[in-house]
C-alpha positions as CSV (number, residue, x, y, z in Angstrom):
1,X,6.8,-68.2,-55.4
2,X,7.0,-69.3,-51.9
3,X,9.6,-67.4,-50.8
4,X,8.2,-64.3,-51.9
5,X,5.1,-65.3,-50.3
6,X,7.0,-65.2,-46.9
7,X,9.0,-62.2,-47.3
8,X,5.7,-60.1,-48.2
9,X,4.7,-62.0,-44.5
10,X,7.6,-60.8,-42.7
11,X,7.1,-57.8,-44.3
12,X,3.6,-57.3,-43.0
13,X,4.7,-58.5,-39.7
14,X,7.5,-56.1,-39.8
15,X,5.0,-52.9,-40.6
16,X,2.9,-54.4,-37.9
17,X,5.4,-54.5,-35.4
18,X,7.0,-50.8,-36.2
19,X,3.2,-49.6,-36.1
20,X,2.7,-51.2,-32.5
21,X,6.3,-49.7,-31.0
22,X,5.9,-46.4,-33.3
23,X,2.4,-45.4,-31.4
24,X,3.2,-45.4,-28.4
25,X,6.9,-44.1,-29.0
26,X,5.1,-40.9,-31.0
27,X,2.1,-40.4,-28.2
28,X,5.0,-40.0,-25.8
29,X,6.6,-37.4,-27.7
30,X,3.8,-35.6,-28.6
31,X,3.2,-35.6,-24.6
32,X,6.8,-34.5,-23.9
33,X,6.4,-31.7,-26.0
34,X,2.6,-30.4,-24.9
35,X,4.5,-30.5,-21.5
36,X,7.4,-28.5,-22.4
37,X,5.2,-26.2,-24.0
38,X,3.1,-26.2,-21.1
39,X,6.4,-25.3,-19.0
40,X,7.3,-22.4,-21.2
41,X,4.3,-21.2,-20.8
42,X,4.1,-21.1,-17.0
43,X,7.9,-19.9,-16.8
44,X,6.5,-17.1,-18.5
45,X,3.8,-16.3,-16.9
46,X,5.4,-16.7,-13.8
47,X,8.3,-13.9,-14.8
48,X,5.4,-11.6,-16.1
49,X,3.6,-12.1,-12.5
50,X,7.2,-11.3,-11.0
51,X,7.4,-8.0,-12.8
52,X,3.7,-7.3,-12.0
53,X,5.1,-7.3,-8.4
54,X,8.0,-5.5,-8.8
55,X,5.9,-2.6,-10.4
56,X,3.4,-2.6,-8.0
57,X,6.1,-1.9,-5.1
58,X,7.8,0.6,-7.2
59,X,4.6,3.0,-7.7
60,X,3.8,2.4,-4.0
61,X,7.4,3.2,-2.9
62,X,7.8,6.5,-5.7
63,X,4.3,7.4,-5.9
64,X,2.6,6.3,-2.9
65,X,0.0,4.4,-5.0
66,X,-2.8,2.0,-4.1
67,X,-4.3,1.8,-7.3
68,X,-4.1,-1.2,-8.9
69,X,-3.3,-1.9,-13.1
70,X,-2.3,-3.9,-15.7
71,X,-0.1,-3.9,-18.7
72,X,1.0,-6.0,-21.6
73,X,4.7,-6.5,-21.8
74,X,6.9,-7.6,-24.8
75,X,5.4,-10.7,-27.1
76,X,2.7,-12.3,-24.8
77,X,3.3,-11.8,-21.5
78,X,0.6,-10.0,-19.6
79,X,0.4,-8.8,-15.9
80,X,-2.0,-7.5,-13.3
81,X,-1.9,-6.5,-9.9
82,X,-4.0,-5.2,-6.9
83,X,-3.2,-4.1,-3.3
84,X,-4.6,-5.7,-0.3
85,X,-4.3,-5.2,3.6
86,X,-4.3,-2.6,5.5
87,X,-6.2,-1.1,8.7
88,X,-9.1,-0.4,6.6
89,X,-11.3,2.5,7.1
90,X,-12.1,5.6,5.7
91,X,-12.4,8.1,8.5
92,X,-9.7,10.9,9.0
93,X,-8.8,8.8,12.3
94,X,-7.4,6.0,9.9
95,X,-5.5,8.2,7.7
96,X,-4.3,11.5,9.9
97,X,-1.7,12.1,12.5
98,X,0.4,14.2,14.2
99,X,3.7,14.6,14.1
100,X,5.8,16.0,16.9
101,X,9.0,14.4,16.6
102,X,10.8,17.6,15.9
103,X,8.6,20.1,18.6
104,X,9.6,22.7,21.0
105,X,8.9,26.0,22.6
106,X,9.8,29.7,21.3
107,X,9.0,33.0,21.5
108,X,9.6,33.3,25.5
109,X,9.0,29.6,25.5
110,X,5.1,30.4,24.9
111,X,4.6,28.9,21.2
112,X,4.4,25.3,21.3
113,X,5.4,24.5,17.7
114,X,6.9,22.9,15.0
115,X,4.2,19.7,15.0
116,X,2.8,18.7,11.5
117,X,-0.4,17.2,10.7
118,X,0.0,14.1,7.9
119,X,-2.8,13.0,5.6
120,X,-1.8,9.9,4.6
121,X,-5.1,9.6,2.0
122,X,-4.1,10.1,-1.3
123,X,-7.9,10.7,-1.8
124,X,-9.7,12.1,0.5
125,X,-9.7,15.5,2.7
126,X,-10.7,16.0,6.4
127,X,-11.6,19.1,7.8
128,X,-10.6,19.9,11.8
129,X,-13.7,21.4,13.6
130,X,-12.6,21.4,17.3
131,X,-9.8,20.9,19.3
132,X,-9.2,20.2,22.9
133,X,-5.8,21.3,24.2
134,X,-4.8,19.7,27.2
135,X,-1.4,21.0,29.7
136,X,-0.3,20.0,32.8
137,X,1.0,23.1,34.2
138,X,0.0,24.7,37.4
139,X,-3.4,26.9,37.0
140,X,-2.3,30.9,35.9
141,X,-1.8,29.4,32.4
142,X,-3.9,30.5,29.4
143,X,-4.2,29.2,25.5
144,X,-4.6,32.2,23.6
145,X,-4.0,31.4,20.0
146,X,-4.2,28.5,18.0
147,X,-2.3,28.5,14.3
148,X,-3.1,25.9,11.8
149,X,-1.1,25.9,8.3
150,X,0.3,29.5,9.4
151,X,-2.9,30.5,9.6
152,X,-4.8,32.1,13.0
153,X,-8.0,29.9,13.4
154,X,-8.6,30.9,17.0
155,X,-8.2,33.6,19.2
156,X,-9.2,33.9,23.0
157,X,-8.3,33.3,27.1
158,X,-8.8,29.5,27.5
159,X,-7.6,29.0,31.0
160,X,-9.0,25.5,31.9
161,X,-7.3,22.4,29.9
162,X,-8.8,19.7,28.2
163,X,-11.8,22.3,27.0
164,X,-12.8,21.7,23.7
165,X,-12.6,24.9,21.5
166,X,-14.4,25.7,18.1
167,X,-11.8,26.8,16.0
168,X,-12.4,28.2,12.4
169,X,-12.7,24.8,10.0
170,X,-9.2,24.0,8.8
171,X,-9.0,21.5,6.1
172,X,-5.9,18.9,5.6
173,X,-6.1,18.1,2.0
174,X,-5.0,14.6,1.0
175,X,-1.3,13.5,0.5
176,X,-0.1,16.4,2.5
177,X,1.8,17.4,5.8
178,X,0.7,20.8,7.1
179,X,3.5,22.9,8.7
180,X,3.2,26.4,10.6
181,X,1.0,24.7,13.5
182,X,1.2,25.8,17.1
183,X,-0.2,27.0,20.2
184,X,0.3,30.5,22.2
185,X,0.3,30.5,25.7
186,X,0.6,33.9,28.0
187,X,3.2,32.0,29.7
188,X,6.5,29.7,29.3
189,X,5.2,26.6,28.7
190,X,8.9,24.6,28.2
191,X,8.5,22.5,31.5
192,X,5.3,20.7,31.1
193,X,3.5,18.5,28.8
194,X,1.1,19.9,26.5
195,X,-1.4,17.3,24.0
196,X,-4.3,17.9,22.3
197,X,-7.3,16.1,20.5
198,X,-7.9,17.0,17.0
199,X,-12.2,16.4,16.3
200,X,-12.8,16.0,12.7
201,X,-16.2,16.9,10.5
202,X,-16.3,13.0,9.9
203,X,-17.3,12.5,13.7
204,X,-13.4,11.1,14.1
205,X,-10.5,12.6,16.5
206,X,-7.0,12.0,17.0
207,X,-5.1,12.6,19.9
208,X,-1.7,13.2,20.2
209,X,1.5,15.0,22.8
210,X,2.8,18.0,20.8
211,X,5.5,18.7,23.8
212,X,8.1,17.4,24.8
213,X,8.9,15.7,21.3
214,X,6.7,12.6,20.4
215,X,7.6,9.8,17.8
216,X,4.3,9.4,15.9
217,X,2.8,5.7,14.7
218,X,1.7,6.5,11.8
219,X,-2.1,5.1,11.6
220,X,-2.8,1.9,9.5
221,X,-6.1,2.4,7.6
222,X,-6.1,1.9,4.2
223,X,-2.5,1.7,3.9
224,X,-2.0,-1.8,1.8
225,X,0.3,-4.2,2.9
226,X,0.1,-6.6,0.4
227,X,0.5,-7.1,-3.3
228,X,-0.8,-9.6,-5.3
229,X,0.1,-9.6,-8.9
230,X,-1.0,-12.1,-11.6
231,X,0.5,-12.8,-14.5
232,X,-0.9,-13.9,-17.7
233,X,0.9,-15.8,-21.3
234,X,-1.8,-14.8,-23.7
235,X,-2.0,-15.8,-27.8
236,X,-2.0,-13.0,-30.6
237,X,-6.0,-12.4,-29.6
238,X,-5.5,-12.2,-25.7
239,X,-6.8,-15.6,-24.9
240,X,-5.2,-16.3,-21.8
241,X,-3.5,-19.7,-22.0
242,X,-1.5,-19.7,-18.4
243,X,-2.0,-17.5,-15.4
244,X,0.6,-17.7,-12.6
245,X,-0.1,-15.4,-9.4
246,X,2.4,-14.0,-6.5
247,X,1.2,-12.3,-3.6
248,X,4.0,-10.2,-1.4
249,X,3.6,-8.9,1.8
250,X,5.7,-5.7,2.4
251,X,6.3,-3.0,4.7
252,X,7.2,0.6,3.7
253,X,9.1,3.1,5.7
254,X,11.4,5.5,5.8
255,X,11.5,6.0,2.2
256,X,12.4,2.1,1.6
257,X,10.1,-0.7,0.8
258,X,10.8,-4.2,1.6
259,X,9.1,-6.9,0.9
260,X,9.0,-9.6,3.8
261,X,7.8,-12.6,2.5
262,X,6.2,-14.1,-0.8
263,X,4.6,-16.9,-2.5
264,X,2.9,-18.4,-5.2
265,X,-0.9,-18.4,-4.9
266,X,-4.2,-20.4,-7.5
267,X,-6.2,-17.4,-6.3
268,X,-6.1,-15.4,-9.6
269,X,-7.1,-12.1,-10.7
270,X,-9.3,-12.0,-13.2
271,X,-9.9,-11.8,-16.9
């Protein structure tokens, strides 16, 4: 009777002793795996982020976008992204410009042409009211004609530079380059520099040389220059269990985009 006594002792001890290794043992577990859940779930949210990103530059780089959107990709992974940067702005100072890279003189050398105006907005128009054409020539020359979009918008004897004229409201619609621009002279005009000042409706100008050839820089308002994309691991009812964010800075030119520099960032967009 005594010995089963003691073994139902050492059997109590026994469960007692698995009980006090087996707790901690199972806590620890249970711990590893919340982690490596916890893991998954970033790794994913950080890959959904990544393609958030990669979108982003694709639609600015095809499509010229700024706009910024979401979408829910495969199982639960989740992304949103915005741009950011930029000049700023909203005038057609920060979004229009000349360029003359490819100008010169025909027609006796008295039509300065081939100069576009860009609108770099993809949403807004700007209307040119007045311009001022300045040349350096010796006096006995005289602006005669200005052309805007192939289209006469002023006819007359200017023979002073740097006057402004009122010229017949042209408007440069948004995300276009207007071709079939230039001025007429009454004489050659292929040995001296010739600018002008383009006044806008908006209270704006932009000044630029049309001849001898000019490289433009382009202007900097409201062109983004940074991305930030979050992305999300959701459950079946879009509860967002992890967010992840990147943010990108890029430059676009040329047709190419290439992003500079990037980084992970706890400054999320929200839901």
């Amino acid at each position: 009777m005594q010995k089963r006594g003691f073994a139902l002792i050492a059997l109590i001890i026994l469960v007692v002793l698995i009980g006090i290794i087996a707790y901690p043992t199972s806590s620890l577990i249970f711990q590893s795996l919340r982690h490596n859940a916890l893991r998954a779930q970033k790794f994913q949210a950080l890959a959904a982020a990544q393609a958030g990103l990669m979108k982003a530059a694709y639609e600015k780089l095809e499509n010229n976008s700024g706009a910024p959107a979401s979408a829910l990709l495969s199982g639960a992974q989740y992304y949103t992204y915005d741009y950011l940067g930029g000049g700023g702005g909203s005038q057609a100072k920060d979004f229009v410009y000349i360029d003359a890279s490819g100008s010169g003189v025909t027609s006796g050398n008295r039509n300065v042409f081939n100069w576009n105006i860009i609108n770099k907005s993809t949403s807004a128009n700007y209307t040119i009211t007045h311009i001022t054409v300045i040349w350096d020539s010796p006096s006995g020359r005289t602006l005669n004609q200005i052309w805007l979009g192939s289209t006469q918008r002023w006819n007359g004897s200017q023979n002073t530079s740097g006057i402004m004229t009122n010229i017949t409201d042209h408007i440069i619609p948004s995300a276009s380059t207007v071709t079939g621009n230039y001025f007429r002279f009454n004489q050659p005009m292929q040995n001296y520099v010739v600018s002008a000042i383009f006044h806008f409706s908006d209270g704006s100008f932009v000044q630029s040389q049309l001849y001898p050839p000019n490289t433009p820089t382009p202007p900097s308002g409201g062109s983004p220059t940074v991305i930030r994309s979050t992305g999300k691991f959701v459950d079946s009812s879009m509860n967002v269990k992890m967010r992840q964010t990147m943010v990108a800075t890029f430059s676009a030119s040329g047709g190419s985009l290439k992003i500079t520099e990037y980084s992970e960032t706890s400054e999320h967009l929200l839901p």
